[in-house]
PARO-527426 format. One record per residue (C-alpha): residue in one letter; residue number from 1; x, y, z. Coordinates in steps of 0.001 Angstrom, whole numbers. Each point is the difference from the previous one (the first is absolute). Example, Ala and Ser with C-alpha at 12.3 -4.5 7.8 and 13.67 -1.06 7.14 Angstrom:
<pts>
r A	k 1	x 12300	y -4500	z 7800 $
r S	k 2	x 1370	y 3440	z -660 $
</pts>
This chain:
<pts>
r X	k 1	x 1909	y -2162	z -9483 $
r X	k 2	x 1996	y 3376	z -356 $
r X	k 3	x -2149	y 1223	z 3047 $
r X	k 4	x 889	y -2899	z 2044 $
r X	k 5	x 3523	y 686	z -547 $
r X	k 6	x -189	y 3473	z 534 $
r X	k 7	x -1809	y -133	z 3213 $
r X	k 8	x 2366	y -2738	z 957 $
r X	k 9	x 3174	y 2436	z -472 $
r X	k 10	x -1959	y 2548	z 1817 $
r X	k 11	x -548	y -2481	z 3160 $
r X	k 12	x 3548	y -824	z -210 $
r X	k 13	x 1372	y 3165	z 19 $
r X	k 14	x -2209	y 664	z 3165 $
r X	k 15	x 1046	y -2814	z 1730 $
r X	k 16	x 3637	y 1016	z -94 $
r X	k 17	x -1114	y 3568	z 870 $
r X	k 18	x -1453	y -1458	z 3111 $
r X	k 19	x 3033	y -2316	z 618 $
r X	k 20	x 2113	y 3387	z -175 $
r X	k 21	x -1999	y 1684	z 2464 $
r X	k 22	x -171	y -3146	z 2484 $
r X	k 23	x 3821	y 238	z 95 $
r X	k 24	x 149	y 3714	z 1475 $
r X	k 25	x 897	y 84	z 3500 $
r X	k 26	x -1916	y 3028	z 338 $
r X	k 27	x -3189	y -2073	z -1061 $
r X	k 28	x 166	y -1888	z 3314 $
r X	k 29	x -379	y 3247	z 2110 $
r X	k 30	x -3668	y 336	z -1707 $
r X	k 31	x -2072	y -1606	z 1910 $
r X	k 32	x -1992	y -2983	z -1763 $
r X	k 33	x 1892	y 1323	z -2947 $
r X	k 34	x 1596	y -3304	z -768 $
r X	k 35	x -2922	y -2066	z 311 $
r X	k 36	x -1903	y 2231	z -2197 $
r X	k 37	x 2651	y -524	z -2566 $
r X	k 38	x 555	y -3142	z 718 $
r X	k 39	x -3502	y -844	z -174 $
r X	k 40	x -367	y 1729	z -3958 $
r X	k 41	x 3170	y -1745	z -695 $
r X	k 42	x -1784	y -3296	z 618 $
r X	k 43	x -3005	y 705	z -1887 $
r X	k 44	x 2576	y 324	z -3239 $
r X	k 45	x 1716	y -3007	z 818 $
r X	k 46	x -2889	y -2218	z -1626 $
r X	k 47	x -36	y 2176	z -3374 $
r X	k 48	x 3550	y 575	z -352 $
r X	k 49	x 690	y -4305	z 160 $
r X	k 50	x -3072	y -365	z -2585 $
r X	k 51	x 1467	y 2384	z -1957 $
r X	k 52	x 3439	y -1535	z -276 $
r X	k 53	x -1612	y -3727	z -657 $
r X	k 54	x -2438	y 2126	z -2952 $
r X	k 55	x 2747	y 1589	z -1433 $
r X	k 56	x 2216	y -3243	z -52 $
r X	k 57	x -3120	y -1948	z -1474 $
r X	k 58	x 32	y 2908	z -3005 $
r X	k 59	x 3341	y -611	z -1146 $
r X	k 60	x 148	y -3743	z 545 $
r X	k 61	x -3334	y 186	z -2460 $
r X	k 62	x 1663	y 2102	z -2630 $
r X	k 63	x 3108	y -2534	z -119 $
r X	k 64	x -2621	y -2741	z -35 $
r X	k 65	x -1472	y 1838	z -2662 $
r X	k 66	x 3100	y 615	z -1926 $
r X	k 67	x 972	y -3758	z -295 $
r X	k 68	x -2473	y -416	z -2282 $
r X	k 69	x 1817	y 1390	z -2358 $
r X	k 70	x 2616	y -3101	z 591 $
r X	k 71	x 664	y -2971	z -2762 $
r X	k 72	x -498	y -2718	z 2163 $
r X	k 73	x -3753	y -1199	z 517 $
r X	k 74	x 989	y -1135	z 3675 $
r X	k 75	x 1113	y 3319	z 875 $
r X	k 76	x -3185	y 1462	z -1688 $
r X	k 77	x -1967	y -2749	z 1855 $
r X	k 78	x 1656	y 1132	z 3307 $
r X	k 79	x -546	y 3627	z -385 $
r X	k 80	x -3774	y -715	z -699 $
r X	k 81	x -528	y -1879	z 3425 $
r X	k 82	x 1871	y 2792	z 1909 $
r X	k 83	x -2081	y 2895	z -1987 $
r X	k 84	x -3056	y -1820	z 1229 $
r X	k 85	x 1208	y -195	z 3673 $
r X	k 86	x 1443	y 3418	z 343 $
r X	k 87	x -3071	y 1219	z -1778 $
r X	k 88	x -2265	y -1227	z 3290 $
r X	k 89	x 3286	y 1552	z 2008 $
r X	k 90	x -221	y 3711	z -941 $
r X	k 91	x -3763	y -876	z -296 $
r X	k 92	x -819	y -575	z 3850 $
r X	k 93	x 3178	y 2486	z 1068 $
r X	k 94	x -2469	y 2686	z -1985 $
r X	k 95	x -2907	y -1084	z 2372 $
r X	k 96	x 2414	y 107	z 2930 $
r X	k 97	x 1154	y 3448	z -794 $
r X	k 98	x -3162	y 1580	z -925 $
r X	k 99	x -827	y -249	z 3558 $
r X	k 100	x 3145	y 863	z 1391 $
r X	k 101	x -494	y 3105	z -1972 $
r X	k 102	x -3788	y 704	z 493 $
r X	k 103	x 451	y 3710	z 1776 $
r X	k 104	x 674	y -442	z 3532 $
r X	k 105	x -2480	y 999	z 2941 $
r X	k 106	x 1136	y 2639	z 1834 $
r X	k 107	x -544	y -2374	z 3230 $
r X	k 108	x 1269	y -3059	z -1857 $
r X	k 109	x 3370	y -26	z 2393 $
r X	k 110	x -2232	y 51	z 2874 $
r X	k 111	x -722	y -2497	z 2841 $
r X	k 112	x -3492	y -1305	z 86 $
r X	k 113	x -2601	y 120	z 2609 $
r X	k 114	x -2008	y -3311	z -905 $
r X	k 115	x -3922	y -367	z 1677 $
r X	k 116	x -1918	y -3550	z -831 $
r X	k 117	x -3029	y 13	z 1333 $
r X	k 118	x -2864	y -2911	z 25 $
r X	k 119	x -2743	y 640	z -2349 $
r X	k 120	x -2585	y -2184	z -1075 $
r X	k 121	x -335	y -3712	z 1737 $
r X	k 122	x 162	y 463	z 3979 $
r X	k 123	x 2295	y -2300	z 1250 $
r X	k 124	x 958	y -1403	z -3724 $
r X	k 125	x 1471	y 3210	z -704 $
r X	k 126	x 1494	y 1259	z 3069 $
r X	k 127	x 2281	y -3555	z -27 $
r X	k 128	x 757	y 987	z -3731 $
r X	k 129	x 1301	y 3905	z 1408 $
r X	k 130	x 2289	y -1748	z 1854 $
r X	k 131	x 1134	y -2812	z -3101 $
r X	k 132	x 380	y 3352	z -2032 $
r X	k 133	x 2369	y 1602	z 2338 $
r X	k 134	x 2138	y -3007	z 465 $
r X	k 135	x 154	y -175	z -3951 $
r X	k 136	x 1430	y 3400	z 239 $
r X	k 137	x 2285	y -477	z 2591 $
r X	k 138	x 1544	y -2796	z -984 $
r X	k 139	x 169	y 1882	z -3865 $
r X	k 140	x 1895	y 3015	z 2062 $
r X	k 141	x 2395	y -2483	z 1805 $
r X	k 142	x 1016	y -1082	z -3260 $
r X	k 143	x 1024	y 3499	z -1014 $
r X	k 144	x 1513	y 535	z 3490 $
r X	k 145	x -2831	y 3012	z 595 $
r X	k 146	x -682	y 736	z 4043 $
r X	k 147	x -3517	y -651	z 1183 $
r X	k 148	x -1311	y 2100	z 2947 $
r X	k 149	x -3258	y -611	z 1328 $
r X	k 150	x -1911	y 3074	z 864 $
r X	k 151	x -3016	y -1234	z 1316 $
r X	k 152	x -2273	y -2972	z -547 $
r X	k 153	x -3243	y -1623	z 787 $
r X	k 154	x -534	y -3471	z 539 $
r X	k 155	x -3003	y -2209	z 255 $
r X	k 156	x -1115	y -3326	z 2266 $
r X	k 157	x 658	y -2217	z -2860 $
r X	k 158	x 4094	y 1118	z -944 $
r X	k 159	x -1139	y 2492	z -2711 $
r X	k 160	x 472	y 3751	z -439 $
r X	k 161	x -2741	y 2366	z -50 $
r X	k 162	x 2477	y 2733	z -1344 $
r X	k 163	x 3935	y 134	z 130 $
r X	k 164	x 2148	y 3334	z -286 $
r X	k 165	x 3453	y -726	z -571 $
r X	k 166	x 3492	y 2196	z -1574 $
r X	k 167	x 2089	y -1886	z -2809 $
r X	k 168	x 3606	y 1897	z -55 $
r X	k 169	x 2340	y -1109	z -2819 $
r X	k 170	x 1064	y 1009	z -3631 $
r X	k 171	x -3237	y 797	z -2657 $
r X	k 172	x -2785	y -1174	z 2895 $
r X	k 173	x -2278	y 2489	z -1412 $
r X	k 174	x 1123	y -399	z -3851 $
r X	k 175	x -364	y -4109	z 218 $
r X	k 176	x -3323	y -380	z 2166 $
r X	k 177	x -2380	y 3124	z -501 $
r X	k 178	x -1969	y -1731	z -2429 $
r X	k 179	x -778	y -2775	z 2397 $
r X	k 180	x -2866	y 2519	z 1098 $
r X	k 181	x -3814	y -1288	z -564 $
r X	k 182	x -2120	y -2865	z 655 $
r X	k 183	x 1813	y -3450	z 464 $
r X	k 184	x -2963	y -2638	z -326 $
r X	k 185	x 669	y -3575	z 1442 $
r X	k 186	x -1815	y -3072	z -1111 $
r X	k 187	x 30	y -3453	z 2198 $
r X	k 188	x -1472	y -2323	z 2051 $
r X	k 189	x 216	y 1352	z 3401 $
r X	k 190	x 1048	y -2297	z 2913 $
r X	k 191	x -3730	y 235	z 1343 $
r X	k 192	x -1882	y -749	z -2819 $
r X	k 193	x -1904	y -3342	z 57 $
r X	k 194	x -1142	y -507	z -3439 $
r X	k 195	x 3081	y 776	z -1391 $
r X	k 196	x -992	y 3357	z -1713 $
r X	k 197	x 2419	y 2413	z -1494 $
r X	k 198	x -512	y 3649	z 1523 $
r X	k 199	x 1237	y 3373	z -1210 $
r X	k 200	x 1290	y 2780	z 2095 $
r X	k 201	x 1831	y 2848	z -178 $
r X	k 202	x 2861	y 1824	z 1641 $
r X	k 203	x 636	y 3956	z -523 $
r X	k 204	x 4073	y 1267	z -296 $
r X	k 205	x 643	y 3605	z -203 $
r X	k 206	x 3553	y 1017	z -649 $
r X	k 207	x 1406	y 3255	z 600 $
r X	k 208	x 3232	y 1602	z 26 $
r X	k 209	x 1557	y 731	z 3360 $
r X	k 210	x 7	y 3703	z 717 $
r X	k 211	x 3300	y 1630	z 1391 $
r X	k 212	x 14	y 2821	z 2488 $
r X	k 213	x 905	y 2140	z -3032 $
r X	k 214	x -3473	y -846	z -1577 $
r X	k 215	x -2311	y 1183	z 2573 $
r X	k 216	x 446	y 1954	z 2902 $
r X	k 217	x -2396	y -1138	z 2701 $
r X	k 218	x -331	y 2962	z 2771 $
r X	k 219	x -375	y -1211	z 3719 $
r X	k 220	x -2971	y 2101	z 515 $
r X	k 221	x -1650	y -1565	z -2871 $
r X	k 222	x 107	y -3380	z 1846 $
r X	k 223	x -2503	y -1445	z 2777 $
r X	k 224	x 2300	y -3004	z 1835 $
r X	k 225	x -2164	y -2084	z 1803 $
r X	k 226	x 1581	y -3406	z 2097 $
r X	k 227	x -1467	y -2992	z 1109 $
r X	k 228	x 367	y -3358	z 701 $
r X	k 229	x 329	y -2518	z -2969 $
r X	k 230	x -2975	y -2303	z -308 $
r X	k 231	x 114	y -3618	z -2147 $
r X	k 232	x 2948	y -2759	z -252 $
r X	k 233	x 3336	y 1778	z 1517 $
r X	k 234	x 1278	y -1730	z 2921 $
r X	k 235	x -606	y 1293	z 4011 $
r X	k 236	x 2614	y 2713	z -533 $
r X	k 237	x -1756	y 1804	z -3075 $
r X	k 238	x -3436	y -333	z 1753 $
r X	k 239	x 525	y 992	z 3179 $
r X	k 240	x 2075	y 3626	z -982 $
r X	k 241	x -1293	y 3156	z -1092 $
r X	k 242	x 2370	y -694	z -3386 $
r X	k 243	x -2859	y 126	z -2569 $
r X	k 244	x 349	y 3448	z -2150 $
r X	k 245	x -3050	y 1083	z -2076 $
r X	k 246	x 836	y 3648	z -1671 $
r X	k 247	x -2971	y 2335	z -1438 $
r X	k 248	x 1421	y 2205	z -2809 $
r X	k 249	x -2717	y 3021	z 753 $
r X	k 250	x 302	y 1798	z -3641 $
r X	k 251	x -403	y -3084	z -2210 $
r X	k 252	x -2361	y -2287	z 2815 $
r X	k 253	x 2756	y -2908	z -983 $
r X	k 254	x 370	y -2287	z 3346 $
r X	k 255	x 2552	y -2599	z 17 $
r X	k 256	x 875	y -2473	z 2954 $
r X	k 257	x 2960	y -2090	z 1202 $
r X	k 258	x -99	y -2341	z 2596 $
r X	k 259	x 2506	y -2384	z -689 $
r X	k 260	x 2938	y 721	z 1605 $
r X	k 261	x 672	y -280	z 3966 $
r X	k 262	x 1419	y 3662	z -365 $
r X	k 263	x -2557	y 2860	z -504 $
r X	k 264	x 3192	y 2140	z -1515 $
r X	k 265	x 221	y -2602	z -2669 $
r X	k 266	x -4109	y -404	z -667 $
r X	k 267	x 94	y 3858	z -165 $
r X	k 268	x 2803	y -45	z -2254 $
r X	k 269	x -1456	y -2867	z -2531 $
r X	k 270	x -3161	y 2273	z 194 $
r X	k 271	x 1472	y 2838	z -1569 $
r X	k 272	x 1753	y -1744	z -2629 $
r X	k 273	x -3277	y -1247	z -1170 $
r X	k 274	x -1983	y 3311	z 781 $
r X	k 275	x 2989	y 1658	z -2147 $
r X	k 276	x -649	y -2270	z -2841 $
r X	k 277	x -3445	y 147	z -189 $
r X	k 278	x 44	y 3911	z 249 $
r X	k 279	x 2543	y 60	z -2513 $
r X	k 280	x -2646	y -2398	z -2151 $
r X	k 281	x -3130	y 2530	z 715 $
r X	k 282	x 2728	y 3033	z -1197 $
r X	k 283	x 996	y -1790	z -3550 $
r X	k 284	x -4307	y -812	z -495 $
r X	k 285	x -314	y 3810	z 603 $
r X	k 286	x 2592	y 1494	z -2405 $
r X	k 287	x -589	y -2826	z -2450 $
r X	k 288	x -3438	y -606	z -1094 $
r X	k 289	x 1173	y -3583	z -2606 $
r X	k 290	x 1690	y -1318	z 3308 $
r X	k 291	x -2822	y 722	z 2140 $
r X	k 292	x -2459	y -2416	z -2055 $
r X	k 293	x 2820	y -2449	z -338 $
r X	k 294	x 137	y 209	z 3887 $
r X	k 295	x -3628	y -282	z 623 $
r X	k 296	x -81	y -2787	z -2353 $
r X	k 297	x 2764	y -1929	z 1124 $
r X	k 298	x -2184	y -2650	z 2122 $
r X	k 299	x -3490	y 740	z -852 $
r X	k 300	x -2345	y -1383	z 2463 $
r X	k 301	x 1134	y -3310	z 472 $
r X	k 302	x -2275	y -1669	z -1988 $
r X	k 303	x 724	y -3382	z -1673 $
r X	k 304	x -872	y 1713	z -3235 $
r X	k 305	x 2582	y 2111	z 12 $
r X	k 306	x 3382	y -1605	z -35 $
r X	k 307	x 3649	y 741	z -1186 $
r X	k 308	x 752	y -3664	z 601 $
r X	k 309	x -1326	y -3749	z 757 $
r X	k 310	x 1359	y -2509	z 2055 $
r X	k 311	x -1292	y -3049	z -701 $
r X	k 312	x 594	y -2905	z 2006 $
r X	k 313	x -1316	y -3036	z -1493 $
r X	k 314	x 1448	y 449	z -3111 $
r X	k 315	x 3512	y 1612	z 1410 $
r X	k 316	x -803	y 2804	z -2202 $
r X	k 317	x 742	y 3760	z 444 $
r X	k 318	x -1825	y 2691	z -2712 $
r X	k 319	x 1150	y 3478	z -15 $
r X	k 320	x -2948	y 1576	z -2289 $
r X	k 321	x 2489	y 3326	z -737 $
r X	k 322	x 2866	y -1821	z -1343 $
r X	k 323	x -2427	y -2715	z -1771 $
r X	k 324	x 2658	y -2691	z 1307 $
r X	k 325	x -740	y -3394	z 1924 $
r X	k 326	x 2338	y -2451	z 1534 $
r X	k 327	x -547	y -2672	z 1029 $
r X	k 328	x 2598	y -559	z 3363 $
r X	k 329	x -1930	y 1753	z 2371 $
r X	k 330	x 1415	y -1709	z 2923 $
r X	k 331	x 3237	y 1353	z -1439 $
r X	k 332	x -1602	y 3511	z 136 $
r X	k 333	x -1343	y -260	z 3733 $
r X	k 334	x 4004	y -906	z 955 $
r X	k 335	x 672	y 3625	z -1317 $
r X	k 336	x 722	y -903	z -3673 $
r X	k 337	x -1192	y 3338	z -1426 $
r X	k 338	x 1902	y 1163	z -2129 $
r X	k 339	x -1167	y -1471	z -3486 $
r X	k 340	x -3569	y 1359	z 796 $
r X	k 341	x 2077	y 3298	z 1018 $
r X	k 342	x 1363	y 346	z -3051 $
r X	k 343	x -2974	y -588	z -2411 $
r X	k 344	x -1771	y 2284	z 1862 $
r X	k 345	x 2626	y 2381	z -399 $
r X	k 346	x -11	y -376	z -3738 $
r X	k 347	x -3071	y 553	z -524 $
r X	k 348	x -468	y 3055	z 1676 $
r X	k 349	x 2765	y 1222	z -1605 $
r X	k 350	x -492	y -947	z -3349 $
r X	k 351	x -3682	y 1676	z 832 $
r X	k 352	x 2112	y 3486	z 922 $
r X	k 353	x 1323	y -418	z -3898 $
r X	k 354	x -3398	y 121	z -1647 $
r X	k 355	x -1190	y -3504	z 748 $
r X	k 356	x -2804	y -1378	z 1852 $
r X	k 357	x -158	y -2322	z 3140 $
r X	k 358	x -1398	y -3208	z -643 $
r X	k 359	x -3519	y -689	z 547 $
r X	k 360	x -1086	y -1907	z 3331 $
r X	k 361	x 218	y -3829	z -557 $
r X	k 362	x -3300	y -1251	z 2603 $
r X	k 363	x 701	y -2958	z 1828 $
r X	k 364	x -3052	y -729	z 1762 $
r X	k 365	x -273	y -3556	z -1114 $
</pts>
């Protein structure tokens, strides 16, 4: 409890720091200076407002707690009921601020550079990719995050075979980077005659979006090759040399845009993802832990291996990590994330302080 408070006073006092140094005209000649602040102002916000409702809880307790001293049996009776209810109070604020103080990422305050790709189940799992990224979009319109689509492949049938897309808003990286794994679907798919249940699985990397500042990609290190884009587009994308594919020679890395009608703008979106996943390759080198958490981070694809379930028939959703299941999975696929967010978050935190991460809960039936 003293901890909590302490780090709580500590938060505050930053916040105000930050608040001072917002208001100094000289600030605004910086460039990016103010969002930067801005953006670590933000990221308090959350702890500071749980700390003020935990430390109001405390002291309404100890009054609570005080009245039982009182003559009257209704007053004791009174302060009994509220000592229970307060108790639950400071109780889940402690779960809310343990993770609002778990020791922050380094990238945390990042955007995110989101890939889903189809795994496992042809068709099955290429219309899932494409469920999966609306869930996500619709979760980041709710938070009033920008989506930018860097480059995408689609298949006959309406599905994705992979998507590459930017989320920019407040704590993208911090709130989705554990979305990364193996997200396993279970359903009857529309062509299915017998009525069978399949499995399939879609792949989601999530990586934080490198900044010029991060890694410096030399000219002569690049091979820029243009073409025209092939697949769904429209006459204008197909028939122009707008398709950008870019070979980064050191590393072998070869990304490709092809989206745009401008091959300024493919080339562009190219880079930002070629800078990410450099700046990815970089923190595996220098950081042996995050390199197996990297190569980890969607297996093969398998159905075995799974961070989640999706199950359809019973309008179920499982994530194994977190040990949690609800059961309002259409609720989910509308981008309602964020109670699934925050067990995960939990856990992995509470993990960080000595504990363990709940076993895998199998679904298979």
């Amino acid at each position: 409890m003293a901890d909590f408070l302490d780090r709580i006073a500590e938060a505050e006092a930053r916040s105000r720091e930050l608040e001072t140094q917002l208001s100094d005209p000289r600030v605004g000649k910086e460039p990016g200076a103010i969002e930067k602040l801005g953006r670590r102002l933000g990221s308090l916000r959350p702890l500071v407002a749980a700390g003020s409702r935990y430390r109001t809880a405390l002291q309404e307790l100890d009054e609570s707690k005080r009245m039982l001293e009182d003559e009257d049996p209704e007053v004791v009776e009174l302060a009994r009921s509220e000592i229970a209810r307060l108790g639950e109070t400071v109780a889940a604020l402690e779960v809310e601020l343990r993770i609002l103080l778990t020791p922050k990422d380094p990238n945390d305050e990042k955007n995110a550079i989101f890939e889903i790709r189809a795994g496992t189940g042809g068709d099955e799992a290429a219309l899932f990719a494409a469920e999966l990224y609306r869930m996500y979009s619709r979760y980041a319109e709710g938070r009033r995050w920008k989506i930018e689509t860097l480059s995408y492949s689609e298949t006959d049938g309406g599905g994705l075979k992979e998507i590459i897309a930017k989320f920019e808003g407040q704590d993208v990286f911090s709130r989705l980077k554990y979305e990364k794994g193996v997200h396993r679907v279970q359903r009857v798919p529309a062509t299915e005659s017998q009525g069978r249940i399949h499995t399939s699985t879609v792949t989601v990397a999530v990586m934080p979006e490198a900044e010029e500042v991060d890694i410096e990609i030399k000219h002569e290190e690049l091979r820029i090759d243009v073409m025209r884009a092939g697949g769904p587009g429209g006459q204008s994308v197909n028939t122009t040399d707008s398709a950008v594919r870019i070979t980064h020679l050191p590393s072998g890395l070869v990304v490709q845009c092809q989206d745009e009608k401008s091959q300024h703008k493919n080339k562009a979106k190219a880079l930002t993802v070629l800078r990410t996943r450099l700046l990815a390759q970089e923190q595996e080198r220098v950081d042996s832990e995050r390199a197996k958490e990297r190569r980890s981070q969607v297996g093969t694809g398998e159905r075995s291996e799974k961070i989640r379930t999706y199950n359809f028939p019973q309008s179920r959703v499982t994530d194994h990590r977190a040990g949690v299941t609800l059961h309002k999975l259409d609720a989910v696929m509308a981008g309602d994330l964020d109670e699934l967010l925050d067990a995960v978050h939990s856990q992995i935190a509470a993990a960080k302080e000595g504990g363990t991460i709940l076993a895998s809960q199998d679904d298979d039936e």
